[in-house]
Every structure is written in structure tokens, then in C-alpha cells.
mmCIF file as gemmi writes it, N, C-alpha and C atoms, coordinates in Angstrom:
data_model
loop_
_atom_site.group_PDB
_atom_site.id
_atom_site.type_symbol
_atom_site.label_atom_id
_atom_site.label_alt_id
_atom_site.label_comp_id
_atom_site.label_asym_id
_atom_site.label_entity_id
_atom_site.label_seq_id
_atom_site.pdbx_PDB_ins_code
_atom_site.Cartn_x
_atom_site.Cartn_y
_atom_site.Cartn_z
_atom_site.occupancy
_atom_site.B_iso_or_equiv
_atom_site.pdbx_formal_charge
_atom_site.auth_seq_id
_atom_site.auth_asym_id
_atom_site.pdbx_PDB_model_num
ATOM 1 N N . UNK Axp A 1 ? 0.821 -1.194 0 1 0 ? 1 A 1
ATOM 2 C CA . UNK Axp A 1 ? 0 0 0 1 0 ? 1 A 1
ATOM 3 C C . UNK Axp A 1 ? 0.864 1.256 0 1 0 ? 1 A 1
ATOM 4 N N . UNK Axp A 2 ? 1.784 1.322 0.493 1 0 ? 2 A 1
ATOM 5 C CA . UNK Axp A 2 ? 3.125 2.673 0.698 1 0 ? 2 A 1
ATOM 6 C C . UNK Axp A 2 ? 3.401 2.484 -0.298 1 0 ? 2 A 1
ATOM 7 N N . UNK Axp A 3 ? 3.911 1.688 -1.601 1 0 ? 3 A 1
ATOM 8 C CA . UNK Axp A 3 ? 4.111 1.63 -3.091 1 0 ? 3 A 1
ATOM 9 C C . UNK Axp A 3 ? 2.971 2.803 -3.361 1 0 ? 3 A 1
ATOM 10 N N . UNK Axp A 4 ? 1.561 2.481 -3.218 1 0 ? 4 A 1
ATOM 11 C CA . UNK Axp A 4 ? 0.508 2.916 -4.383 1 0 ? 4 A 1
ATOM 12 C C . UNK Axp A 4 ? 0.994 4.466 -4.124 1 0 ? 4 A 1
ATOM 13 N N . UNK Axp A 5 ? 0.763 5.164 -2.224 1 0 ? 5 A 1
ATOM 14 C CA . UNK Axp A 5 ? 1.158 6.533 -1.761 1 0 ? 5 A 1
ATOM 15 C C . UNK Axp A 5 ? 2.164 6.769 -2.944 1 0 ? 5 A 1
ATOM 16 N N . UNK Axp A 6 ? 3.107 6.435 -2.5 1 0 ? 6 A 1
ATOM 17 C CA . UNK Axp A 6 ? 4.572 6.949 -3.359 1 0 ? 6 A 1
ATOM 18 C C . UNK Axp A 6 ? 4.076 7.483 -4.56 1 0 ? 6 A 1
ATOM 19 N N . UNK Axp A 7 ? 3.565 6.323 -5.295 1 0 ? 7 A 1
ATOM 20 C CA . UNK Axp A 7 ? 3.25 6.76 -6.921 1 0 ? 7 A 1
ATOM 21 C C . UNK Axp A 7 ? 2.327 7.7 -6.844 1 0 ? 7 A 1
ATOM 22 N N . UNK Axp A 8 ? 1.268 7.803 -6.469 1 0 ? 8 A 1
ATOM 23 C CA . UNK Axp A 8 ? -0.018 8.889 -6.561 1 0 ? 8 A 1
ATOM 24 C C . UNK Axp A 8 ? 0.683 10.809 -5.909 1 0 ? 8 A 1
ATOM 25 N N . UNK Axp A 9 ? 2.026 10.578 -5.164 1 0 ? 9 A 1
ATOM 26 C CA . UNK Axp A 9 ? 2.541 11.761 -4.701 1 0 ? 9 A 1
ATOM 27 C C . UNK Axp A 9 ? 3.23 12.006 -5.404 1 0 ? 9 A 1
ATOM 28 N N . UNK Axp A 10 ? 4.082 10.914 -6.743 1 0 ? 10 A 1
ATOM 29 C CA . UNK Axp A 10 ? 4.638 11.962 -7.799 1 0 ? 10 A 1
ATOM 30 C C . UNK Axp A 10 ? 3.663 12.615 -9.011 1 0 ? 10 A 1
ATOM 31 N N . UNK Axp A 11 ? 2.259 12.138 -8.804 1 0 ? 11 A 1
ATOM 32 C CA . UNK Axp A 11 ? 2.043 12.623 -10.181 1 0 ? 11 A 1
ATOM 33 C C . UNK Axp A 11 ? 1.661 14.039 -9.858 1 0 ? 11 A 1
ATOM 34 N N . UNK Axp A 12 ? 1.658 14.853 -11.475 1 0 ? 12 A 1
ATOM 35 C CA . UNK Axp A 12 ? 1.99 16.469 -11.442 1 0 ? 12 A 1
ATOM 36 C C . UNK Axp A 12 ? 0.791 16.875 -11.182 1 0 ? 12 A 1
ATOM 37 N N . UNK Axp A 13 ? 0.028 16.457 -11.987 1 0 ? 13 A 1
ATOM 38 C CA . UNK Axp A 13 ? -1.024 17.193 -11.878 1 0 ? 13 A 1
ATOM 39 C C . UNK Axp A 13 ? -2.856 16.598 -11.691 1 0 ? 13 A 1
ATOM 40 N N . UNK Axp A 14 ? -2.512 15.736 -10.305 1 0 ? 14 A 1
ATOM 41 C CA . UNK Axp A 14 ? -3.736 15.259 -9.845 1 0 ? 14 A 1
ATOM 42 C C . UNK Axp A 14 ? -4.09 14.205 -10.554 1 0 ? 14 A 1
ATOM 43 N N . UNK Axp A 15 ? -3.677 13.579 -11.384 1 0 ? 15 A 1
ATOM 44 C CA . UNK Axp A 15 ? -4.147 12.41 -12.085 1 0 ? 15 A 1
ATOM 45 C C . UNK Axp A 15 ? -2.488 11.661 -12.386 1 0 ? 15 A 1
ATOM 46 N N . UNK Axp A 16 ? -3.06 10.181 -12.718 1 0 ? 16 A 1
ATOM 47 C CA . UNK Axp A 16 ? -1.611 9.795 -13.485 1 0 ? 16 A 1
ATOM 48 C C . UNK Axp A 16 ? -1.519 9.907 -14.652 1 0 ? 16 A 1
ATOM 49 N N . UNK Axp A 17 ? -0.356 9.041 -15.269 1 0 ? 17 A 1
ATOM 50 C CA . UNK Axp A 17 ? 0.334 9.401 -16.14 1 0 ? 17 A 1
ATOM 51 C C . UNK Axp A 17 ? -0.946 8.932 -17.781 1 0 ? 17 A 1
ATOM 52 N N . UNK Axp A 18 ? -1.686 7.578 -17.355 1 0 ? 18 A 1
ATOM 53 C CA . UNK Axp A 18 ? -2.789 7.388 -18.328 1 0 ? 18 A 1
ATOM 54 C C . UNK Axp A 18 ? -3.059 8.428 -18.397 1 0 ? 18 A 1
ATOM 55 N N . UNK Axp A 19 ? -4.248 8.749 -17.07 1 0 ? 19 A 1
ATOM 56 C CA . UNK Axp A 19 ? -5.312 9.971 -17.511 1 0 ? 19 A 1
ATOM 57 C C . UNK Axp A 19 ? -4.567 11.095 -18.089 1 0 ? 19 A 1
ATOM 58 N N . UNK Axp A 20 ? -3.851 11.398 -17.926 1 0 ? 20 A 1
ATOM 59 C CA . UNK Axp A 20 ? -3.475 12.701 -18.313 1 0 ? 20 A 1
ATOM 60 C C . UNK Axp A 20 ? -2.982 12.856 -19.695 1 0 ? 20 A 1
ATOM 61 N N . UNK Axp A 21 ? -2.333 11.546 -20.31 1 0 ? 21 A 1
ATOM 62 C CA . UNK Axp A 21 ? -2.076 11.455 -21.264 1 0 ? 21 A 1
ATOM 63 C C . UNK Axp A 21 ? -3.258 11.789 -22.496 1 0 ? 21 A 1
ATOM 64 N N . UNK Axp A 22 ? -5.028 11.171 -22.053 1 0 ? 22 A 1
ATOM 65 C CA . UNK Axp A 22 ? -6.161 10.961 -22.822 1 0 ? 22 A 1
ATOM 66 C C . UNK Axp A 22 ? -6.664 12.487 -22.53 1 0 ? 22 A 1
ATOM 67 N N . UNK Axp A 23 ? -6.126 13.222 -21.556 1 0 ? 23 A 1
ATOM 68 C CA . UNK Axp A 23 ? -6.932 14.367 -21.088 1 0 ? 23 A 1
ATOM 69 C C . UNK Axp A 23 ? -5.951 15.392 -22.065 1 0 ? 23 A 1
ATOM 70 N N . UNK Axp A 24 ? -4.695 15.058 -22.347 1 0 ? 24 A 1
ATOM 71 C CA . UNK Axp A 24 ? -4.064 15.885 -23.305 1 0 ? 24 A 1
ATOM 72 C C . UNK Axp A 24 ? -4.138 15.975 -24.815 1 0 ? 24 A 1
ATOM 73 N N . UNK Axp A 25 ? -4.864 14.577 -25.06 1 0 ? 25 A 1
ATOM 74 C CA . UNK Axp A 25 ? -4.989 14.022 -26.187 1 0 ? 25 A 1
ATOM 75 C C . UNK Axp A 25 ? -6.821 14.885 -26.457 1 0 ? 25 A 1
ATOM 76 N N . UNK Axp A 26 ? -7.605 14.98 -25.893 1 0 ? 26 A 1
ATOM 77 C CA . UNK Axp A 26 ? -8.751 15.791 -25.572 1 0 ? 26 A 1
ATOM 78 C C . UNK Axp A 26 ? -8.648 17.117 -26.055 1 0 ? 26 A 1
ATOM 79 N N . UNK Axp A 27 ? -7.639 18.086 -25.238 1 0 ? 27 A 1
ATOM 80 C CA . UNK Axp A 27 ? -7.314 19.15 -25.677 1 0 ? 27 A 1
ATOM 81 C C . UNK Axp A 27 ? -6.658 19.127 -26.999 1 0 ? 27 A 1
ATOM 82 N N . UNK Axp A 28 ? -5.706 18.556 -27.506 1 0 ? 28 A 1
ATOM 83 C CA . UNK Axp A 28 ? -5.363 18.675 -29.084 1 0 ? 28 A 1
ATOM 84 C C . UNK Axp A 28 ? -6.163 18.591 -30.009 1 0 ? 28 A 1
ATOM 85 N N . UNK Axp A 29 ? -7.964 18.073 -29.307 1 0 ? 29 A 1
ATOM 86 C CA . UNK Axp A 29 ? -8.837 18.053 -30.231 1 0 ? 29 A 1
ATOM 87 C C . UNK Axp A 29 ? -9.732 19.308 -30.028 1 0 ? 29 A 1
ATOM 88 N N . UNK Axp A 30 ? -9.576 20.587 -29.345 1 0 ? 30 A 1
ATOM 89 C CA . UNK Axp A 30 ? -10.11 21.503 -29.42 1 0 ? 30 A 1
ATOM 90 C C . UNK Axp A 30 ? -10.505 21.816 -30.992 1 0 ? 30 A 1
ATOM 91 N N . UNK Axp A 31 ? -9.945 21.944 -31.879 1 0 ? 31 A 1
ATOM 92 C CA . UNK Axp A 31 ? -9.904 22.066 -33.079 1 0 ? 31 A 1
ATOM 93 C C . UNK Axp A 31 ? -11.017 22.224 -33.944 1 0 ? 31 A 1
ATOM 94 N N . UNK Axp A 32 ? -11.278 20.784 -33.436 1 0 ? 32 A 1
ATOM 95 C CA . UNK Axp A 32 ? -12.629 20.323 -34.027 1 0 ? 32 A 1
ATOM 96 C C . UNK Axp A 32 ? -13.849 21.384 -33.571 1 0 ? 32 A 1
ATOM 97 N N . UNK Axp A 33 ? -13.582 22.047 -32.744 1 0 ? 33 A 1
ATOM 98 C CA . UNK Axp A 33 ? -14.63 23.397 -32.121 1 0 ? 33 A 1
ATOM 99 C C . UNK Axp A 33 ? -14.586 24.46 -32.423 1 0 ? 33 A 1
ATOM 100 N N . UNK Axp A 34 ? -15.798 24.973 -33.095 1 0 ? 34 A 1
ATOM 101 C CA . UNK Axp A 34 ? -15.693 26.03 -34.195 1 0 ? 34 A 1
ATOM 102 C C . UNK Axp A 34 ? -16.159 27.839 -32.771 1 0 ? 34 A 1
ATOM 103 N N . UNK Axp A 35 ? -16.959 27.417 -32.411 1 0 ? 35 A 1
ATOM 104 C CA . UNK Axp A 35 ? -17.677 28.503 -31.407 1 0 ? 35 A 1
ATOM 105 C C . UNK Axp A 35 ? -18.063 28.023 -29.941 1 0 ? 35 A 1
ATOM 106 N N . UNK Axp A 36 ? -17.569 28.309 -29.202 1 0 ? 36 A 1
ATOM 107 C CA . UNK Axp A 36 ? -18.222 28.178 -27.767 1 0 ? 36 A 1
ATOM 108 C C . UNK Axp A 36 ? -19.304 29.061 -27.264 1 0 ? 36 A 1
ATOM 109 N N . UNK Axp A 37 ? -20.617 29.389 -26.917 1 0 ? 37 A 1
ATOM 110 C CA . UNK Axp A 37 ? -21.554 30.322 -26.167 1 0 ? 37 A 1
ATOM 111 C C . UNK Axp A 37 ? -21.648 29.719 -25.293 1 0 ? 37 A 1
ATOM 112 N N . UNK Axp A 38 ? -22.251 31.109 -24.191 1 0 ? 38 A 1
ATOM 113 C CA . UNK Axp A 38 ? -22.897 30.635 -22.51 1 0 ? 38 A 1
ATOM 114 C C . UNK Axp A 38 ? -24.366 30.765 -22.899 1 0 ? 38 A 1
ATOM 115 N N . UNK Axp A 39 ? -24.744 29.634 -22.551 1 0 ? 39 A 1
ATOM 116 C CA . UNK Axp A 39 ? -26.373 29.069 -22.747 1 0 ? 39 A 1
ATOM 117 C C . UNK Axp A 39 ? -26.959 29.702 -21.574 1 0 ? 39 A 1
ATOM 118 N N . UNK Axp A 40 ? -26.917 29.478 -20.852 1 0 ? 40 A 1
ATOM 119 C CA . UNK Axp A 40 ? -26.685 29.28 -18.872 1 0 ? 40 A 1
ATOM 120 C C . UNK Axp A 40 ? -26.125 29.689 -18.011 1 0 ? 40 A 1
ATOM 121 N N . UNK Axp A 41 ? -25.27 31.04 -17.929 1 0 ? 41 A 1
ATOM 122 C CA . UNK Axp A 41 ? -24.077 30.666 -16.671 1 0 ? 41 A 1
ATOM 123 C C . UNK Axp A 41 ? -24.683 30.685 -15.287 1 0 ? 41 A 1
ATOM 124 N N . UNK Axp A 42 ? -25.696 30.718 -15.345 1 0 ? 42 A 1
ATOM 125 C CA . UNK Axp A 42 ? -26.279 30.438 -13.836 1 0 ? 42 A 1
ATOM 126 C C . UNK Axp A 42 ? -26.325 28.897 -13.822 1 0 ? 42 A 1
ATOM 127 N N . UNK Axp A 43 ? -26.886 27.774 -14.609 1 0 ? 43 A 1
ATOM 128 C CA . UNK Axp A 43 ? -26.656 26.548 -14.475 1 0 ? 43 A 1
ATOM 129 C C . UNK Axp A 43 ? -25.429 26.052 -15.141 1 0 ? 43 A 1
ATOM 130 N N . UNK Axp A 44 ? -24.741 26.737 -15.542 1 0 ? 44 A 1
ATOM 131 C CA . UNK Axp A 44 ? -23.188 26.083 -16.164 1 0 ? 44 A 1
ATOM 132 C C . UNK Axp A 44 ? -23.106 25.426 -17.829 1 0 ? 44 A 1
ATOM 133 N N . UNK Axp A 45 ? -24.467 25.982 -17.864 1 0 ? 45 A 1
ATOM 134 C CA . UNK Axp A 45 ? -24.582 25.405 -19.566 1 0 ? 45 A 1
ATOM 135 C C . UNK Axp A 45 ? -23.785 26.397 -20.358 1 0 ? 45 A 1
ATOM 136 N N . UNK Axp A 46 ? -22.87 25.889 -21.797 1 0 ? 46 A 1
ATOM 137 C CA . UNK Axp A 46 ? -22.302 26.072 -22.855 1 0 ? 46 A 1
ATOM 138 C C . UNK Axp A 46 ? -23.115 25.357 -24.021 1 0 ? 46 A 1
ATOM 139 N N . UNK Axp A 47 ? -23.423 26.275 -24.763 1 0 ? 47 A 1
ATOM 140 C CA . UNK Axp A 47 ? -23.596 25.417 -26.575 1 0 ? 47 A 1
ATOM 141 C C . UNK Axp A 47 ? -22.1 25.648 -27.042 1 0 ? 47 A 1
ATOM 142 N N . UNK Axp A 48 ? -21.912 24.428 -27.826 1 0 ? 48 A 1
ATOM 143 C CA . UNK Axp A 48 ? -20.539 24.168 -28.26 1 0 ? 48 A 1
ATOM 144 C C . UNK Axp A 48 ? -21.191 24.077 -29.712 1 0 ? 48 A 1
ATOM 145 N N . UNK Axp A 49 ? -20.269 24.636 -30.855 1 0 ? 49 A 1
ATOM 146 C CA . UNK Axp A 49 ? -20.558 24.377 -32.167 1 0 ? 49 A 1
ATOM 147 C C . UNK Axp A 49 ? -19.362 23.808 -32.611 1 0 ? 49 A 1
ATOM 148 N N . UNK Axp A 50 ? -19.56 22.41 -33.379 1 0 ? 50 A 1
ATOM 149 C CA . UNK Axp A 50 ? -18.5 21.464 -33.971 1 0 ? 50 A 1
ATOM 150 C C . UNK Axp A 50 ? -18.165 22.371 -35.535 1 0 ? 50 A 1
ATOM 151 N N . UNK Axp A 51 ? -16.967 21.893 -35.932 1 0 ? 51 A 1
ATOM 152 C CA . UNK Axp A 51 ? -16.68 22.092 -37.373 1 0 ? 51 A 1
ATOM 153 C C . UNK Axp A 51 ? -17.889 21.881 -38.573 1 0 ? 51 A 1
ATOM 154 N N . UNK Axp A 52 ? -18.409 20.643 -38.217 1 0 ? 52 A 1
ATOM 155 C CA . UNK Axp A 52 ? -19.553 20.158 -38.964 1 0 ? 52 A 1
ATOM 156 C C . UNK Axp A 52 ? -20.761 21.357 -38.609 1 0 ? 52 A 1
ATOM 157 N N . UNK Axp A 53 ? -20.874 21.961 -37.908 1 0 ? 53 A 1
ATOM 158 C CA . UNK Axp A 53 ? -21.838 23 -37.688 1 0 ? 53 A 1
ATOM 159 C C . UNK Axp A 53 ? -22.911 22.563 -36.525 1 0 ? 53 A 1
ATOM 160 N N . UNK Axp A 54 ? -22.897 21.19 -36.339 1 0 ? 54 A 1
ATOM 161 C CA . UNK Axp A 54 ? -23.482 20.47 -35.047 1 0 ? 54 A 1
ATOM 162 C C . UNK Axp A 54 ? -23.38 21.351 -33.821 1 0 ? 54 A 1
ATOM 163 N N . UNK Axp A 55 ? -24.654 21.492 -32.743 1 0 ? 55 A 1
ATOM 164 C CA . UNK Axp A 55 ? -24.362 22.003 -31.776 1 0 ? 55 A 1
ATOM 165 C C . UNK Axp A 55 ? -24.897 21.084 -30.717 1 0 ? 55 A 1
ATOM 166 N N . UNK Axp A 56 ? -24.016 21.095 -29.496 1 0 ? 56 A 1
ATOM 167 C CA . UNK Axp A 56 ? -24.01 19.964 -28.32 1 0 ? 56 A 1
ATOM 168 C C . UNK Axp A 56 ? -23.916 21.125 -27.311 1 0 ? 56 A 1
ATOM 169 N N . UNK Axp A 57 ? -24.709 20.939 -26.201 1 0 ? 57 A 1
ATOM 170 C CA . UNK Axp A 57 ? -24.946 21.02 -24.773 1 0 ? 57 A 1
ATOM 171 C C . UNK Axp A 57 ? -23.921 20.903 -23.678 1 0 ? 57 A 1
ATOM 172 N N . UNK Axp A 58 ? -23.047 21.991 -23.273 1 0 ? 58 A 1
ATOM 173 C CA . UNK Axp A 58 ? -21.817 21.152 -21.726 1 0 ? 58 A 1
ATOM 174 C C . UNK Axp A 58 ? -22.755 22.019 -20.95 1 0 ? 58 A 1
ATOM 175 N N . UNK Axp A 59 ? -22.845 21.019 -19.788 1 0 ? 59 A 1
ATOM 176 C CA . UNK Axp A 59 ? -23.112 21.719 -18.785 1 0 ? 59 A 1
ATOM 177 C C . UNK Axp A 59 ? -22.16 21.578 -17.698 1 0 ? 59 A 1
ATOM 178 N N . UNK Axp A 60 ? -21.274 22.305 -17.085 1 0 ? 60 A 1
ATOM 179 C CA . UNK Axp A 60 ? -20.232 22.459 -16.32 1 0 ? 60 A 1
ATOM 180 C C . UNK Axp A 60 ? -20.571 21.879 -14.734 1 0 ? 60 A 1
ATOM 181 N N . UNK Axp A 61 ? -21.597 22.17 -14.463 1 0 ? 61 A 1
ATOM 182 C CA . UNK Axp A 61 ? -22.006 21.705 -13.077 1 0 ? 61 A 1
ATOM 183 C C . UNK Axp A 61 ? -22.174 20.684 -12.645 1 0 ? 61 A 1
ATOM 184 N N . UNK Axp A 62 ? -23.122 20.254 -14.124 1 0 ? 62 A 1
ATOM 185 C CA . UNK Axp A 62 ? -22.959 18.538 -13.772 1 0 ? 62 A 1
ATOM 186 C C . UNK Axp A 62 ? -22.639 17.688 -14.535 1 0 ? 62 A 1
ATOM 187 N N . UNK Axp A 63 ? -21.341 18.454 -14.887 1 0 ? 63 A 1
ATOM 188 C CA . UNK Axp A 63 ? -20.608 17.25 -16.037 1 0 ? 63 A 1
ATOM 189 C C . UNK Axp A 63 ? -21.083 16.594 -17.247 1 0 ? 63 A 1
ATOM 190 N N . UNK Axp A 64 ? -21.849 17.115 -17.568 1 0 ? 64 A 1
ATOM 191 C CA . UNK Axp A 64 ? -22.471 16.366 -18.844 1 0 ? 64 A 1
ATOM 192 C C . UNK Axp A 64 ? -21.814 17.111 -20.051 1 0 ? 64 A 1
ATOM 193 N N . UNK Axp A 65 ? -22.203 16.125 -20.903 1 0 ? 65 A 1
ATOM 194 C CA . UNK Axp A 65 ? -22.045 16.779 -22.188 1 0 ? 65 A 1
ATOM 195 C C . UNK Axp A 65 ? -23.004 15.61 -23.07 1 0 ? 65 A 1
ATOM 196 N N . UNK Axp A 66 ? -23.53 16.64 -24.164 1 0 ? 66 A 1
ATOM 197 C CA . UNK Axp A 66 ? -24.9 15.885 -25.068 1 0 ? 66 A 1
ATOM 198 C C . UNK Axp A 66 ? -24.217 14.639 -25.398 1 0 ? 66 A 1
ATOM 199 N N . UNK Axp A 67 ? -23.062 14.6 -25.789 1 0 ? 67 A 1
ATOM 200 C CA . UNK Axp A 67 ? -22.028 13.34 -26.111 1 0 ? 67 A 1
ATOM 201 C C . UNK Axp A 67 ? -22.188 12.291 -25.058 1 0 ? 67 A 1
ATOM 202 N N . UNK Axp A 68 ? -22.196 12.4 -24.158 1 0 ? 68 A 1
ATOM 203 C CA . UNK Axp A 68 ? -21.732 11.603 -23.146 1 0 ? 68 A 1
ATOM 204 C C . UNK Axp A 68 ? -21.109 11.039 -22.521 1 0 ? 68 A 1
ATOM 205 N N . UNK Axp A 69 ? -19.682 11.463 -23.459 1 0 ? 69 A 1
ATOM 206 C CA . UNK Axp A 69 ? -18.413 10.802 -22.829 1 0 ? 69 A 1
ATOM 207 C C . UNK Axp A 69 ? -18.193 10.989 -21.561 1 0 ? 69 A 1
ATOM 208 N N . UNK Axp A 70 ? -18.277 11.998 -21.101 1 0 ? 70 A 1
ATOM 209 C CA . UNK Axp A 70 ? -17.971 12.672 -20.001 1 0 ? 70 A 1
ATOM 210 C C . UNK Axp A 70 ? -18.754 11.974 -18.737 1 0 ? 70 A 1
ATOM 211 N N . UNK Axp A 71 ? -19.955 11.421 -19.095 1 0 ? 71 A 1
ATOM 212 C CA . UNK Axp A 71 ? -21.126 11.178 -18.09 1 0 ? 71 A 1
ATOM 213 C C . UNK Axp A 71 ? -20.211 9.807 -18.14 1 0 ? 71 A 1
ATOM 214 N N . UNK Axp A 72 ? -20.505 8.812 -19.048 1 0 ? 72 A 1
ATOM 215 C CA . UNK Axp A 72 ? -20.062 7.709 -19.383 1 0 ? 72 A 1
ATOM 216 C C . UNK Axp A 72 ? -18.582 7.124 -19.032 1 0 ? 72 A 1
ATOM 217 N N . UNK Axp A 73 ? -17.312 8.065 -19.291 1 0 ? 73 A 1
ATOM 218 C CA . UNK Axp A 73 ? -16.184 7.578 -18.765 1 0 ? 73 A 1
ATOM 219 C C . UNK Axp A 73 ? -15.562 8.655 -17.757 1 0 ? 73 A 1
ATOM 220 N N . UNK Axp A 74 ? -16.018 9.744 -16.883 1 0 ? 74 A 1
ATOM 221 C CA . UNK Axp A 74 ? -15.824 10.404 -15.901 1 0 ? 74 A 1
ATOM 222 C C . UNK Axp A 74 ? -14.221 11.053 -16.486 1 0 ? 74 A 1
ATOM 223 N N . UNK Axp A 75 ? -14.346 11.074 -17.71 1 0 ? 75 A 1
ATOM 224 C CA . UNK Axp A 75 ? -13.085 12.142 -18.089 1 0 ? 75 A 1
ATOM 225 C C . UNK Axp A 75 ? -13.869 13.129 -19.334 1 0 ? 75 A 1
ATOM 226 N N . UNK Axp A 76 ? -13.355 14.437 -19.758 1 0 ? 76 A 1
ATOM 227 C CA . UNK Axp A 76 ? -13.583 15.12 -20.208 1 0 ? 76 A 1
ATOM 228 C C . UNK Axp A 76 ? -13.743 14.976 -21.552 1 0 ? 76 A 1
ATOM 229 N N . UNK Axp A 77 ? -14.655 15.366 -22.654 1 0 ? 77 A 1
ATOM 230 C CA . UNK Axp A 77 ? -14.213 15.139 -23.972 1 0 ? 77 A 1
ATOM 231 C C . UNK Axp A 77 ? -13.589 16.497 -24.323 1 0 ? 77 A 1
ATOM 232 N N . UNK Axp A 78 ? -13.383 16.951 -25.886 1 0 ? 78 A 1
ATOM 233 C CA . UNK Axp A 78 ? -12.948 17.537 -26.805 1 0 ? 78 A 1
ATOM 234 C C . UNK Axp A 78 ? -13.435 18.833 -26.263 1 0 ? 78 A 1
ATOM 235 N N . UNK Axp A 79 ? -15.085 18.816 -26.568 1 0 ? 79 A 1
ATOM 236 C CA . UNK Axp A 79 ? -16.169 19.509 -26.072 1 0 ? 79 A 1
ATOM 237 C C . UNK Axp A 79 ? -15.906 20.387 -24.502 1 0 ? 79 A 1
ATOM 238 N N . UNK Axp A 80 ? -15.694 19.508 -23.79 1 0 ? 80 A 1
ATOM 239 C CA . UNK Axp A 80 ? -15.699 20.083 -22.289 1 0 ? 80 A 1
ATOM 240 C C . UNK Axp A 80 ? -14.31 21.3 -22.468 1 0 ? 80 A 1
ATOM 241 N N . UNK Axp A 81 ? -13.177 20.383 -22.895 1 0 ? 81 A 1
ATOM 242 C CA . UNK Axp A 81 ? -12.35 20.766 -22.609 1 0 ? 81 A 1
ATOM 243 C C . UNK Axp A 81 ? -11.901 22.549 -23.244 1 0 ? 81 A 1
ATOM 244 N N . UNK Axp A 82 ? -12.884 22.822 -24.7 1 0 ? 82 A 1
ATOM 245 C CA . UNK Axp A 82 ? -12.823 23.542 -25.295 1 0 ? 82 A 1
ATOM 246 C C . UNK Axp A 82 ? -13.661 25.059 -24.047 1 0 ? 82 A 1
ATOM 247 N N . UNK Axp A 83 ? -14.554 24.674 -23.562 1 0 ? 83 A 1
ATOM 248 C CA . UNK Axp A 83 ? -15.329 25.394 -22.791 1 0 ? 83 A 1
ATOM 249 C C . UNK Axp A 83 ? -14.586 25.657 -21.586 1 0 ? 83 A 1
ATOM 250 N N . UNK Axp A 84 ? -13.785 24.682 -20.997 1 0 ? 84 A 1
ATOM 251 C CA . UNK Axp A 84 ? -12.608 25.087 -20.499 1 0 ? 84 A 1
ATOM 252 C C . UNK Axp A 84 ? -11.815 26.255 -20.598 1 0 ? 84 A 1
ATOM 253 N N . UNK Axp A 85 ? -11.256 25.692 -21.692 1 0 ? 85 A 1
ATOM 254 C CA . UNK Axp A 85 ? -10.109 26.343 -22.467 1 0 ? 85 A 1
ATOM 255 C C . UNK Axp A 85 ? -10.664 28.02 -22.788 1 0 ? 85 A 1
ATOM 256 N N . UNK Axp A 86 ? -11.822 27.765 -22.655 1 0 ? 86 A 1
ATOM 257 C CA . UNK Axp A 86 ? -12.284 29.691 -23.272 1 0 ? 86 A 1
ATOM 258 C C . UNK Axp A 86 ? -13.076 30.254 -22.114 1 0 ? 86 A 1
ATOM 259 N N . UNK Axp A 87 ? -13.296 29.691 -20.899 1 0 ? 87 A 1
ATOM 260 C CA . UNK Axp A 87 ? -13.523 30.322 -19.957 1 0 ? 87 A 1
ATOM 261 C C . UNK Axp A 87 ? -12.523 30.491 -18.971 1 0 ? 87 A 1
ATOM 262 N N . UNK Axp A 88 ? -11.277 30.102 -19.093 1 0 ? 88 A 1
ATOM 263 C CA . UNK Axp A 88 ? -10.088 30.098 -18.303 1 0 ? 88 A 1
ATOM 264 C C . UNK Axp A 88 ? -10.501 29.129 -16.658 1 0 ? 88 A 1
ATOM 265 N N . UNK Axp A 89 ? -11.015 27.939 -16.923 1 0 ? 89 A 1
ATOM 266 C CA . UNK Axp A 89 ? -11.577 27.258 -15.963 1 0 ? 89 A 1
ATOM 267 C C . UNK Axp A 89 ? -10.585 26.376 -15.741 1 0 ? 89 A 1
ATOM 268 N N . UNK Axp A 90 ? -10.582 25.642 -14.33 1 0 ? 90 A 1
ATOM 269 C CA . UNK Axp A 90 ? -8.983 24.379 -14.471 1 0 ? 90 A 1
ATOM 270 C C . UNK Axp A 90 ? -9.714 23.566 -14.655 1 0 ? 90 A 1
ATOM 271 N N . UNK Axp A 91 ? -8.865 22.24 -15.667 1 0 ? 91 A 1
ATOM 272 C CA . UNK Axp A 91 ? -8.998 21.764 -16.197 1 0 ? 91 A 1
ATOM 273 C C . UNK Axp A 91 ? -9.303 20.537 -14.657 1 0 ? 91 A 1
């Protein structure tokens, strides 16, 4: 169990070395996100507009996103991370 401590006190930034790797790989897909709006900022909603012109739902508060990755594997998609990225929120 003092093994697992050790390892979980070097990582940098609150996650290990997986997550962070898929959470970086997330952000390089900002790209794909053409416009971010605040739907909501009293409930934490964002409309996100894709390249394709598609628009999806984040809601910041409670983690969702119309996608569902986020609900589904408790890490961020493309989407979240973009709404992030333009509200100066930590990641």
C-alpha cells in the first residue's frame, strides 16, 4: 500500500500518467470546435458548435455533455475541454 502513496505523490497534476495522457490528447482536439456560447451561466450550460456545424450542450455543473463521454467515462471530452479552455476554468 506505501508503493501505491509513493506513486499517486509523484504525479503532477492530480491524475496519473494514463489519464493525463487521454486528457491531453482531448485538448489537441479543441480544433474540431468552431464557437463556444454561454447558454446558462447560472446553471453552467455552454452550446458548443463542432466544425460540422453540429451544436451539443456542456453543462459544467454537472458534467455532462450531449455526447456523453464525459457522463459515461468520468473524463472530459474535446467539447468540455474547449469550454474550459475559453472560460479560463482548471482543467
Amino acid at each position: 500500500m506505501d508503493m501505491r502513496k509513493a506513486e499517486v505523490q509523484k504525479w503532477k497534476n492530480g491524475v496519473g500518467g494514463r489519464i493525463e495522457k487521454i486528457l491531453k490528447s482531448m485538448f489537441h482536439r479543441i480544433g474540431s470546435v468552431r464557437d463556444v456560447q454561454i447558454y446558462s451561466r447560472s446553471t453552467g450550460e455552454f452550446r458548443v458548435q463542432l466544425s460540422n456545424s453540429r451544436w451539443l450542450v456542456v453543462n459544467i455543473s454537472t458534467m455532462m455533455c450531449t455526447c456523453k463521454r464525459w457522463h459515461m467515462w468520468g473524463l472530459s471530452c474535446s467539447r468540455v475541454m474547449a469550454v474550459i479552455y475559453k472560460q479560463k476554468l482548471c482543467v
